[in-house]
C-alpha positions in Angstrom: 3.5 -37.0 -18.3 6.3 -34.3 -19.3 8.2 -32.0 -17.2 6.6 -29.2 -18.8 3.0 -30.9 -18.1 3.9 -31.2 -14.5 4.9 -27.5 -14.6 1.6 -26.2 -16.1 -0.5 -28.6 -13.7 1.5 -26.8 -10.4 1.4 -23.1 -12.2 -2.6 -24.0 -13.0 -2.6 -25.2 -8.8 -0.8 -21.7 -8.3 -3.6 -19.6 -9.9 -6.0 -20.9 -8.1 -4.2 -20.2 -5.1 -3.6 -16.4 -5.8 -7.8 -16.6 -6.4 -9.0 -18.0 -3.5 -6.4 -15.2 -1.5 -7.7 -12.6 -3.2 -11.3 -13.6 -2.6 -11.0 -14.0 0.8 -9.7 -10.7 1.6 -11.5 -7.3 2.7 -10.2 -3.9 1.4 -9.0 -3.3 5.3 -6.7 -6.2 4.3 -5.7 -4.8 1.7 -4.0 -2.1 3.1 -2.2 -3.7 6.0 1.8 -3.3 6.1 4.2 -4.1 8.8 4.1 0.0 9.3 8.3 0.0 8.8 8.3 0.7 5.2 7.0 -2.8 3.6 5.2 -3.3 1.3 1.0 -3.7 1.4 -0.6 -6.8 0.9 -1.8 -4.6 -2.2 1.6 -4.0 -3.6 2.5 -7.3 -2.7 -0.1 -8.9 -4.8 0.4 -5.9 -7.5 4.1 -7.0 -7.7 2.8 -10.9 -7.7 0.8 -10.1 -11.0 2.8 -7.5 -12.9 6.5 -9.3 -12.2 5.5 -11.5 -15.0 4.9 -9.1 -17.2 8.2 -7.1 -16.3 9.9 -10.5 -16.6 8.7 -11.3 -20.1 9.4 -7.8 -21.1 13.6 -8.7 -20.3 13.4 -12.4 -21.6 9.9 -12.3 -24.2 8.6 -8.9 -24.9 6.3 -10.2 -27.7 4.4 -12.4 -24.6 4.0 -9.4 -22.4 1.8 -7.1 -24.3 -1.7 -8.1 -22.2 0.5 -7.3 -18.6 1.2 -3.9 -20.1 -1.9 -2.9 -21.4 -3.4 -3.7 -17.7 -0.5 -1.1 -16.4 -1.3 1.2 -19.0 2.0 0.9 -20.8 3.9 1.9 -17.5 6.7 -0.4 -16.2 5.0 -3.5 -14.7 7.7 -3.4 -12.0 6.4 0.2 -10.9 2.5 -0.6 -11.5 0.6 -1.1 -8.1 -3.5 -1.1 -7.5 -5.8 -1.3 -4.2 -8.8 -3.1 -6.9 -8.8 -6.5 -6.1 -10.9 -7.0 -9.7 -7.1 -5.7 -11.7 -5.1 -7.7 -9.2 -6.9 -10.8 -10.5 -6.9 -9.2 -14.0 -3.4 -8.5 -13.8 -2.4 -12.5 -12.3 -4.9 -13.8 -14.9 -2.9 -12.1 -17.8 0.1 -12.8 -16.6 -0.3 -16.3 -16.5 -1.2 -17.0 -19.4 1.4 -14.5 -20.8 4.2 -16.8 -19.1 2.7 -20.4 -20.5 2.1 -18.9 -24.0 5.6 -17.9 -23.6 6.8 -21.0 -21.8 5.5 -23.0 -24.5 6.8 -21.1 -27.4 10.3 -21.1 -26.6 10.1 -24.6 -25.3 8.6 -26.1 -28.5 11.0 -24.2 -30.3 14.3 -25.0 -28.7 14.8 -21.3 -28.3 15.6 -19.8 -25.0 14.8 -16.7 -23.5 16.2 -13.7 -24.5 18.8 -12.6 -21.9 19.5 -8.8 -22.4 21.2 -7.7 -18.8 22.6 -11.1 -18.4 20.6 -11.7 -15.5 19.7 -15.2 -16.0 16.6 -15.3 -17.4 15.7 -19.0 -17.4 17.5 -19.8 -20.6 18.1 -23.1 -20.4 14.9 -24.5 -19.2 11.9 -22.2 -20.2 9.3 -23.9 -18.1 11.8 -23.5 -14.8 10.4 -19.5 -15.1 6.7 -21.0 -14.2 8.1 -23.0 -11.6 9.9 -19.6 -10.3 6.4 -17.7 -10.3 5.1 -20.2 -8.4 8.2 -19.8 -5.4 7.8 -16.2 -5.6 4.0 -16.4 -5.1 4.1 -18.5 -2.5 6.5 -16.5 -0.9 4.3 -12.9 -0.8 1.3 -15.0 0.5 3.8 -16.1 3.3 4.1 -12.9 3.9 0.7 -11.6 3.4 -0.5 -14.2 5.6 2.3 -13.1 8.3 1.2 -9.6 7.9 -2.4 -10.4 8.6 -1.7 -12.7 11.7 0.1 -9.0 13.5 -2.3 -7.0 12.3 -5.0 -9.1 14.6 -6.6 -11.6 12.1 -8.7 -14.2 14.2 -7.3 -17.6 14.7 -10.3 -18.1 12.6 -9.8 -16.2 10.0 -6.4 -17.3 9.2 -7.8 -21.0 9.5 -9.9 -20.3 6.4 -6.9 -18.9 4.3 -5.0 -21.5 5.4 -7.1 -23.8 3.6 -5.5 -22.9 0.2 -3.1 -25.5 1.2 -6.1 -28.1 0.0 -6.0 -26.8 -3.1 -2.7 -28.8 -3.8 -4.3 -31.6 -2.5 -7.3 -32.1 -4.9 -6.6 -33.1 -8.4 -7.2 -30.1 -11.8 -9.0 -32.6 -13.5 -9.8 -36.6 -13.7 -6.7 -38.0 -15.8 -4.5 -36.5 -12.7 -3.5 -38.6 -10.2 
């Protein structure tokens, strides 16, 4: 199995992830924030979704065309919704936005464009899956933190919690 096969197989576990997240929260959820000026767990998983989109735009503008016809051709970095049905919209495009352009520029040899210098995974195309995947997990640390102050049950938290198996069970039969 290749690096970039590993990489697909943890950026596949990581979708999944975002998906049972989303469809485990209510639109009260939605709108919790840590009342000093954070971020909602809305913009938080608006800015999950559409930072692909604003990354391909810097490094592989060809790949983001689905992200920005979600946003309506505004800035994905700026783009932000409260529908939990264009969130996933938004996550799915983007992921497969980033492998199509993963794989391009990996089977080709060619790196990523990097316009501002600002290191846009240029020498290892799949290590910008691998990023997504530490930046997602991240927000939901964070989402998961906002809920617990805002009052969610010991329950509750239990069940999203249980993402975590999700990393535990195989995608398919050939993997170990």
């Amino acid at each position: 199995m290749t690096d970039l096969t590993l990489t697909l197989e943890a950026f596949a576990l990581n979708a999944r992830v975002n998906e049972f997240l989303i469809g485990r929260l209510t639109p009260d959820d939605l709108n919790v924030s840590d009342g000093r000026g954070g971020m909602t767990v809305a913009r938080m998983l608006s800015h999950m979704g559409a930072s692909r989109g604003g990354w391909l735009l810097e490094m592989a503008p060809g790949f983001a065309a689905s992200t920005l016809a979600l946003t309506g051709g505004e800035n994905p970095w700026h783009w932000h919704t409260t529908d939990p049905a264009l969130l996933r919209a938004m996550l799915r495009a983007g992921d497969e936005a980033a492998i199509q352009a993963v794989q391009a520029h990996a089977g080709s040899g060619t790196p990523f464009a990097d316009p501002h210098g600002v290191g846009t995974f240029h020498t290892r195309p799949a290590l910008f899956l691998t990023y997504m995947t530490v930046h997602d997990a991240g927000h939901r640390g964070q989402i998961m933190t906002l809920l617990r102050h805002a009052g969610a049950s010991p329950e509750r938290l239990d069940d999203l919690e249980d993402a975590w198996n999700i990393w535990r069970r195989p995608l398919s039969p050939e993997t170990p």
